[in-house]
C-alpha positions in Angstrom: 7.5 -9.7 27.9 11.1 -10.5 27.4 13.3 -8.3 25.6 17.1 -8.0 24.3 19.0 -5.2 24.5 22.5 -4.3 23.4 24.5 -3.2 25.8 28.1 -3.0 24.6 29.2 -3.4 20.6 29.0 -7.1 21.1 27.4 -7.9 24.4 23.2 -8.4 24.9 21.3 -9.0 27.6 17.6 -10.6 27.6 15.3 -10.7 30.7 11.7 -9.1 31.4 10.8 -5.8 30.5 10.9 -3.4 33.4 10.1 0.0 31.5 11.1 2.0 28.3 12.5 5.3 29.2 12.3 8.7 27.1 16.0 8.6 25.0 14.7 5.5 23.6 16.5 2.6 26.0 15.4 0.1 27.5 15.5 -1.8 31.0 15.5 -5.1 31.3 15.8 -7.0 35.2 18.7 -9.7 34.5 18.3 -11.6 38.0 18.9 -9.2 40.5 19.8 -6.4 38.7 18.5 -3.8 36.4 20.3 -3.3 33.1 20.1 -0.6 30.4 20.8 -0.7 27.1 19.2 -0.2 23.1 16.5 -2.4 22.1 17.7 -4.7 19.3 14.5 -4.7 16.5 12.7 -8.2 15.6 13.5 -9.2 12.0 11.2 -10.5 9.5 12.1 -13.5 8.1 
């Protein structure tokens, strides 16, 4: 499942989820690499 997170105030990454850990973030593989950050929540339109 792909997800985007916010890493920074304005940066976001999106890649596939790798797992959710227990203070809530998120990590996401971004080619090599893992990267943490908050989840950003879907809106309804």
């Amino acid at each position: 499942m792909i997800r985007t997170i916010q890493i920074g105030k304005y940066i976001t990454a999106q890649g596939p989820l790798v797992r959710k850990l227990v203070n809530g973030l998120v990590v996401i593989r971004v080619g090599q690499k893992l990267v943490t950050g908050r989840p950003i929540c879907k809106r309804v339109a």
